[in-house]
N, CA, C and O atoms as a GROMACS GRO file, in nm:
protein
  340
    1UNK      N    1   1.205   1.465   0.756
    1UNK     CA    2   1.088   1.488   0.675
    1UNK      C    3   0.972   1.403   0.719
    1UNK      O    4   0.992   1.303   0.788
    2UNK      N    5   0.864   1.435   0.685
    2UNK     CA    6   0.750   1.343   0.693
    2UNK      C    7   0.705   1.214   0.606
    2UNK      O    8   0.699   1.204   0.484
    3UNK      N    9   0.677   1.129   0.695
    3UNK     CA   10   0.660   1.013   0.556
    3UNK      C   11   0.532   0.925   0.588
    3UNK      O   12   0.521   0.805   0.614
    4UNK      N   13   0.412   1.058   0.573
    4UNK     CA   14   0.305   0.999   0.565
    4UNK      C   15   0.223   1.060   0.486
    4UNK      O   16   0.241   1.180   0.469
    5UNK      N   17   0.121   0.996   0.421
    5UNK     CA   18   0.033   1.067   0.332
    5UNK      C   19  -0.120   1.028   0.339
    5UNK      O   20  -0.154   0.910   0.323
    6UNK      N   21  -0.207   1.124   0.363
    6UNK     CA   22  -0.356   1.138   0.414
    6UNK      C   23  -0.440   1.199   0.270
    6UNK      O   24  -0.425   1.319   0.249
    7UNK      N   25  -0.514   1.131   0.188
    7UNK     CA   26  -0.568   1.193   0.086
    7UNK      C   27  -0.652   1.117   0.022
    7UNK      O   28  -0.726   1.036   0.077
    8UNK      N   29  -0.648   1.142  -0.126
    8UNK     CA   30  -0.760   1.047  -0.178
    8UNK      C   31  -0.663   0.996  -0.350
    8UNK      O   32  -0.555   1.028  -0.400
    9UNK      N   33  -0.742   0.934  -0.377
    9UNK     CA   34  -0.663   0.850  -0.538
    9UNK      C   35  -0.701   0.939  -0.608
    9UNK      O   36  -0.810   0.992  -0.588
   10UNK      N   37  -0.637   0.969  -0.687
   10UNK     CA   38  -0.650   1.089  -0.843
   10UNK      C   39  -0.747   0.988  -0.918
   10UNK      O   40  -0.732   0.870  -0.949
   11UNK      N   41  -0.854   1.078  -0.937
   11UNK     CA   42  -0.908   1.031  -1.005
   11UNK      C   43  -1.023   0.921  -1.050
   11UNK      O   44  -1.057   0.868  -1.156
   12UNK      N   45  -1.066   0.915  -0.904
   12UNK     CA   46  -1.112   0.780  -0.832
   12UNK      C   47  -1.191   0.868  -0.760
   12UNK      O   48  -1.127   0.952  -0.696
   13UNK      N   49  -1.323   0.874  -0.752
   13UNK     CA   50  -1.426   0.939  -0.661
   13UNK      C   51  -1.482   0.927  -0.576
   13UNK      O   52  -1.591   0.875  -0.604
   14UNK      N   53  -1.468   0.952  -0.444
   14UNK     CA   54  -1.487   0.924  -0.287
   14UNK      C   55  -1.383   0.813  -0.204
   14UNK      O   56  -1.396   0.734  -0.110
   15UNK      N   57  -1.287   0.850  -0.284
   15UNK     CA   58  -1.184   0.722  -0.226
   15UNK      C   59  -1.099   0.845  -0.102
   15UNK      O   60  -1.102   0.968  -0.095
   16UNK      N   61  -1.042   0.759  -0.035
   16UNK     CA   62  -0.969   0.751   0.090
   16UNK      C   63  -0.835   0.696   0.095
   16UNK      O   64  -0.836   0.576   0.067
   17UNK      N   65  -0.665   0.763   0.133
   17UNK     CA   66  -0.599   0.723   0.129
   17UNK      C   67  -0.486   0.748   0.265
   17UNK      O   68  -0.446   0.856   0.309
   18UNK      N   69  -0.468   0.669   0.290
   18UNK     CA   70  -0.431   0.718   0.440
   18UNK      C   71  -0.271   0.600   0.437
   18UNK      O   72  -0.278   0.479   0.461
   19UNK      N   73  -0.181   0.651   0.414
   19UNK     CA   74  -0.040   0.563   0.393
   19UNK      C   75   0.107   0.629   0.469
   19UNK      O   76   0.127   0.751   0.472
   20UNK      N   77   0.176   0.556   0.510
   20UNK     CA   78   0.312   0.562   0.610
   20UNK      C   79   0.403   0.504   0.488
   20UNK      O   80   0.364   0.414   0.414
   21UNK      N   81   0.507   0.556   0.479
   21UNK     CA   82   0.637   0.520   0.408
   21UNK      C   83   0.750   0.549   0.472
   21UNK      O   84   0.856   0.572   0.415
   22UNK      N   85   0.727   0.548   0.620
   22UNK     CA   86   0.853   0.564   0.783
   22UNK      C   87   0.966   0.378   0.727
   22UNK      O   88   1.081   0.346   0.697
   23UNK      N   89   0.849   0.324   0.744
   23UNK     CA   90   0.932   0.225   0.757
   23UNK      C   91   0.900   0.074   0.610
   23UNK      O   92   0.910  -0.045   0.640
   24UNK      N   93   0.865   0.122   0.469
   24UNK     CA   94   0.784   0.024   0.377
   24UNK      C   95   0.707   0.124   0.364
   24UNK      O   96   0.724   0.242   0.393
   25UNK      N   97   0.569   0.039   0.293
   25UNK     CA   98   0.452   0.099   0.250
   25UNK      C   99   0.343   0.045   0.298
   25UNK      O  100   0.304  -0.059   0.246
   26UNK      N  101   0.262   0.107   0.415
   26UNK     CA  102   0.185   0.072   0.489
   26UNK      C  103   0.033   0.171   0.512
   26UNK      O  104   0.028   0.289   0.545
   27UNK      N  105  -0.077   0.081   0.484
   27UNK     CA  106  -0.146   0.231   0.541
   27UNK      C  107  -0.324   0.146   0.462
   27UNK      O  108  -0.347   0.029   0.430
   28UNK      N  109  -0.392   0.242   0.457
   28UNK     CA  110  -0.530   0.194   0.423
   28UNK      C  111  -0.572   0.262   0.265
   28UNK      O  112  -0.500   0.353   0.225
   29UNK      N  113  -0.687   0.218   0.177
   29UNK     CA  114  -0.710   0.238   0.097
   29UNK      C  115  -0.837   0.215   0.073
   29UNK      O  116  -0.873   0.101   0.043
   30UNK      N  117  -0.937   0.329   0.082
   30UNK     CA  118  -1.078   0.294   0.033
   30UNK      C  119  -1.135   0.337  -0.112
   30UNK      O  120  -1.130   0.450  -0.161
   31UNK      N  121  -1.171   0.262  -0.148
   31UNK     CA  122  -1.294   0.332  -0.322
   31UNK      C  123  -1.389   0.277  -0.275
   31UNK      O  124  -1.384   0.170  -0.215
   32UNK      N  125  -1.514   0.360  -0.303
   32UNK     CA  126  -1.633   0.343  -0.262
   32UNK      C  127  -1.653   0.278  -0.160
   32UNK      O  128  -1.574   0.325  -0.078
   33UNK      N  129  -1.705   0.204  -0.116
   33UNK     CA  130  -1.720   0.093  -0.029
   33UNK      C  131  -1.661  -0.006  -0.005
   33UNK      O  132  -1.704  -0.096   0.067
   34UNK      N  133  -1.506  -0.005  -0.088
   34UNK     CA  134  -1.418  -0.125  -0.066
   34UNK      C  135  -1.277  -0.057  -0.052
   34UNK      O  136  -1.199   0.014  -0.116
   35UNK      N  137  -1.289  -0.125   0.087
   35UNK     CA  138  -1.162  -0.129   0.149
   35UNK      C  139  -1.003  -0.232   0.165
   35UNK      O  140  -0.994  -0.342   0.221
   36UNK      N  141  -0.893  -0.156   0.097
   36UNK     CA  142  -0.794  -0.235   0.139
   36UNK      C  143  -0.644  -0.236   0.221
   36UNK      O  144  -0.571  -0.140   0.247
   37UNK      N  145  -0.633  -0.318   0.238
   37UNK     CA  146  -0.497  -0.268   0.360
   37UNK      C  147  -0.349  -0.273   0.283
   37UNK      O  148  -0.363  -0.343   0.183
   38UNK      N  149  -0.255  -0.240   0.291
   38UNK     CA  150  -0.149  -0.260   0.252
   38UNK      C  151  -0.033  -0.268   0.386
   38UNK      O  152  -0.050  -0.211   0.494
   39UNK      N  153   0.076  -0.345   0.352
   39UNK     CA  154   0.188  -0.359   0.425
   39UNK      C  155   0.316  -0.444   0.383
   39UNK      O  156   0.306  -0.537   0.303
   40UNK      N  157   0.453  -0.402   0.448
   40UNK     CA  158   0.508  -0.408   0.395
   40UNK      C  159   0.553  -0.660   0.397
   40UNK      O  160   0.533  -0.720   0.503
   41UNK      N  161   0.580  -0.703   0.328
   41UNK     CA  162   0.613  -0.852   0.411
   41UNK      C  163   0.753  -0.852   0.421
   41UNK      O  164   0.849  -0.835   0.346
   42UNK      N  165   0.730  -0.879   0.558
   42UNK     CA  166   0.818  -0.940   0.643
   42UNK      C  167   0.931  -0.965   0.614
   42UNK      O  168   1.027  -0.893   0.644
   43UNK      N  169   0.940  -1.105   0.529
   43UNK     CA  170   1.071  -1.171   0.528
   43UNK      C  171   1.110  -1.108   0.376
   43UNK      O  172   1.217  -1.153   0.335
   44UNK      N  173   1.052  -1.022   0.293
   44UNK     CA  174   1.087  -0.988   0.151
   44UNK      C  175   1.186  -0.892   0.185
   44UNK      O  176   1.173  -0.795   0.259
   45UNK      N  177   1.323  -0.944   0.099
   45UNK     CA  178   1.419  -0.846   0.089
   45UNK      C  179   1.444  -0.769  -0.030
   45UNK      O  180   1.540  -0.701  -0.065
   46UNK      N  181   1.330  -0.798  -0.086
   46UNK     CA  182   1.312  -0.689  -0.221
   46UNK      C  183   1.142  -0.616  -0.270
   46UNK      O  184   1.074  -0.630  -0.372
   47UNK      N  185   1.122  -0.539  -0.143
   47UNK     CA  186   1.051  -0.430  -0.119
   47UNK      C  187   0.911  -0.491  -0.143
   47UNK      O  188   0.824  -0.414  -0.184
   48UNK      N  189   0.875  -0.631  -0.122
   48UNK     CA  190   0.774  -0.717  -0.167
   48UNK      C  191   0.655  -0.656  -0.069
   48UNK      O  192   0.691  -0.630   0.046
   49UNK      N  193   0.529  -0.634  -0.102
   49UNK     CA  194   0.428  -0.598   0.026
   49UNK      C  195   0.252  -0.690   0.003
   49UNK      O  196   0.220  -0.754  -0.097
   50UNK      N  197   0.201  -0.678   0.076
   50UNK     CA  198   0.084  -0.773   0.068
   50UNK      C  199  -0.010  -0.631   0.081
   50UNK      O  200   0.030  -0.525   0.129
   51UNK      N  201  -0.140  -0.659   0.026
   51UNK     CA  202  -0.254  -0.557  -0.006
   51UNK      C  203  -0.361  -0.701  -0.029
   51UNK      O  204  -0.359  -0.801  -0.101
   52UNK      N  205  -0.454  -0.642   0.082
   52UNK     CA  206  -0.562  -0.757   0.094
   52UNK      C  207  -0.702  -0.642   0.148
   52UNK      O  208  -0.691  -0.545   0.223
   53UNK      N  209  -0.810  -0.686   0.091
   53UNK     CA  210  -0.952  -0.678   0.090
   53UNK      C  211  -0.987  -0.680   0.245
   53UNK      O  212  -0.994  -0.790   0.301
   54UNK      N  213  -1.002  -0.607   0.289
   54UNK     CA  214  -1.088  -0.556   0.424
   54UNK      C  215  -1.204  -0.555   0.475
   54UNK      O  216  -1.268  -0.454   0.508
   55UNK      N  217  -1.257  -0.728   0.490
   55UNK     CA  218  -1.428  -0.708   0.489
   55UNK      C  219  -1.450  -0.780   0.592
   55UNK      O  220  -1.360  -0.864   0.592
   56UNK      N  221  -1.552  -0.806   0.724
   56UNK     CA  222  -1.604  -0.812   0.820
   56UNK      C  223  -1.465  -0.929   0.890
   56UNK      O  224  -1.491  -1.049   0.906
   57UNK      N  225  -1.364  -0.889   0.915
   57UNK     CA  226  -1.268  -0.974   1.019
   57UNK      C  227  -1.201  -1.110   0.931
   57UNK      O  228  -1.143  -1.201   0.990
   58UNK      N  229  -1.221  -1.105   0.750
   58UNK     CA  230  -1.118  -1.174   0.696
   58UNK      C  231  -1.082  -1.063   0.592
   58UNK      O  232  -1.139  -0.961   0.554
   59UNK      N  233  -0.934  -1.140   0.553
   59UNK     CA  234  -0.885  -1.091   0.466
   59UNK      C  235  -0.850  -1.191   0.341
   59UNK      O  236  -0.839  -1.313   0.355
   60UNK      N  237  -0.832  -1.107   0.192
   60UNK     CA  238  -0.806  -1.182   0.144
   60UNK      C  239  -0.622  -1.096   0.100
   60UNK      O  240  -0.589  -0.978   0.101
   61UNK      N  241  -0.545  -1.218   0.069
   61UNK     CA  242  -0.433  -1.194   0.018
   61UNK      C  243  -0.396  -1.166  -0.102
   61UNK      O  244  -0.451  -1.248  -0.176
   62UNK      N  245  -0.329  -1.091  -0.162
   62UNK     CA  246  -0.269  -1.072  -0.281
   62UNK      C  247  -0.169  -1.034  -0.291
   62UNK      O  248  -0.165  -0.919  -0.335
   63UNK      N  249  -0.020  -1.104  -0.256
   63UNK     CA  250   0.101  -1.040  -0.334
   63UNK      C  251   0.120  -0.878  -0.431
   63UNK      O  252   0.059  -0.870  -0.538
   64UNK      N  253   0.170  -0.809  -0.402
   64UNK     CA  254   0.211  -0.688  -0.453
   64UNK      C  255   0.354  -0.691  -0.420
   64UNK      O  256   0.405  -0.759  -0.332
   65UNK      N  257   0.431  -0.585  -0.524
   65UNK     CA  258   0.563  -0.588  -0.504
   65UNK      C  259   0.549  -0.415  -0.565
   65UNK      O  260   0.491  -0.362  -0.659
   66UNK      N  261   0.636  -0.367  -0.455
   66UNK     CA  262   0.664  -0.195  -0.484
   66UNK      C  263   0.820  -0.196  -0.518
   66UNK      O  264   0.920  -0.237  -0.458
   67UNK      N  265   0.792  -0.115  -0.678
   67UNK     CA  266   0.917  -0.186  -0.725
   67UNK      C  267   1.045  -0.052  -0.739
   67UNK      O  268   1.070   0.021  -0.835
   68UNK      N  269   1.110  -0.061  -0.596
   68UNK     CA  270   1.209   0.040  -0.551
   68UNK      C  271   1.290  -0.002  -0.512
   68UNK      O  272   1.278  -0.107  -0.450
   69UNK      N  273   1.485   0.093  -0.539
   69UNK     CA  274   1.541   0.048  -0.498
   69UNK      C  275   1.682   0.130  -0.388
   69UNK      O  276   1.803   0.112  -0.375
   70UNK      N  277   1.609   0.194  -0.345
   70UNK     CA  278   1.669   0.282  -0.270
   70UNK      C  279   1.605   0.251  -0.077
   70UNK      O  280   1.512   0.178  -0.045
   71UNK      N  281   1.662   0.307  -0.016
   71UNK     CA  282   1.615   0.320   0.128
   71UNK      C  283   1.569   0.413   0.202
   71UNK      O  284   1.531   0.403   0.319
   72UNK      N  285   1.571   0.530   0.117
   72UNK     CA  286   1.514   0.636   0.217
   72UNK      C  287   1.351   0.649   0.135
   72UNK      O  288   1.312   0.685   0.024
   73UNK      N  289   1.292   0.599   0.258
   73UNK     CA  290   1.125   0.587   0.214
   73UNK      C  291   1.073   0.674   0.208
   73UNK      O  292   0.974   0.659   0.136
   74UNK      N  293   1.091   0.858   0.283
   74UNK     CA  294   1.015   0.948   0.269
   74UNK      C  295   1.034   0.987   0.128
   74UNK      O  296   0.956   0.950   0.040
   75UNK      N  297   1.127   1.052   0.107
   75UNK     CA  298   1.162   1.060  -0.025
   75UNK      C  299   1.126   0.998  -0.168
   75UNK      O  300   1.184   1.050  -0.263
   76UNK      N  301   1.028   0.883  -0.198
   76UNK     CA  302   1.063   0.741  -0.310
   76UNK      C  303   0.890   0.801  -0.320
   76UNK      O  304   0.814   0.847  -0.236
   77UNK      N  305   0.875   0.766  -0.494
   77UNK     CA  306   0.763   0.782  -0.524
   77UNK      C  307   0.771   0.608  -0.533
   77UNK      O  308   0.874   0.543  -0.549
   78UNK      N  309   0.608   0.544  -0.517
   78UNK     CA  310   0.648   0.397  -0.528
   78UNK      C  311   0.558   0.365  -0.681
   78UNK      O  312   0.470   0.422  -0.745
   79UNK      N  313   0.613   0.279  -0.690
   79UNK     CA  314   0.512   0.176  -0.823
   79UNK      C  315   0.489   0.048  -0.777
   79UNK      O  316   0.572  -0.038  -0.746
   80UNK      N  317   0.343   0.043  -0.774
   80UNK     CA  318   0.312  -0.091  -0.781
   80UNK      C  319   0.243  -0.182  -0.821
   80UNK      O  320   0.121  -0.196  -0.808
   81UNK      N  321   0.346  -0.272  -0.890
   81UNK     CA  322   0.264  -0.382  -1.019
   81UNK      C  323   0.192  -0.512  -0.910
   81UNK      O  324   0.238  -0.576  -0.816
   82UNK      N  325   0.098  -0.510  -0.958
   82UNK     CA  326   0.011  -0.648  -0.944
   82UNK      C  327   0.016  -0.711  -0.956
   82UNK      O  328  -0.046  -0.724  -1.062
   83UNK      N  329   0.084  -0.890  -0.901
   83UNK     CA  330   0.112  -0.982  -0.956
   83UNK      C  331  -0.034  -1.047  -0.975
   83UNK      O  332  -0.126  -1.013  -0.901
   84UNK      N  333  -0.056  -1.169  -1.103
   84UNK     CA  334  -0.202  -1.235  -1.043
   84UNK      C  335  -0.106  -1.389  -1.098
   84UNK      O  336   0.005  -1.412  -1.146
   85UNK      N  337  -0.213  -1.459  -1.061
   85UNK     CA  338  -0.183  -1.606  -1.050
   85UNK      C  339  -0.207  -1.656  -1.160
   85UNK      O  340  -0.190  -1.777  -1.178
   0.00000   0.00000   0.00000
């Protein structure tokens, strides 16, 4: 099957969504003029991913966790809660 998805956010106007779920949850995310990246981290063995702000060559970090528990990624609708500090 395919496990990529090219579209926009429900509901959210002029946004951009461009995401891979081959291997995690990876891919880009624009609303209006703000852009963010998502991917899956590294050393998390419980589906943990980072989503950071995309602006002239820094990023900023924010912890996200996609909260699934299965392995076949094409297949998995994801949820993901926001941790904040």
């Amino acid at each position: 099957g395919y496990c990529f998805y090219q579209g926009y956010a429900t509901e959210i106007p002029n946004s951009v969504v461009t995401l891979s779920t081959c291997s995690g949850l990876r891919g880009l995310l624009q609303f209006e003029n703000v852009s963010y990246g998502i991917e899956p981290l590294e050393s998390s063995t419980t589906y943990e991913h980072v989503i950071y702000l995309i602006r002239d060559k820094k990023s900023d970090f924010s912890p996200i966790t996609e909260n699934n528990s299965t392995t076949q990624f094409a297949d998995q609708s994801y949820k993901i809660l926001v941790k904040s500090n």
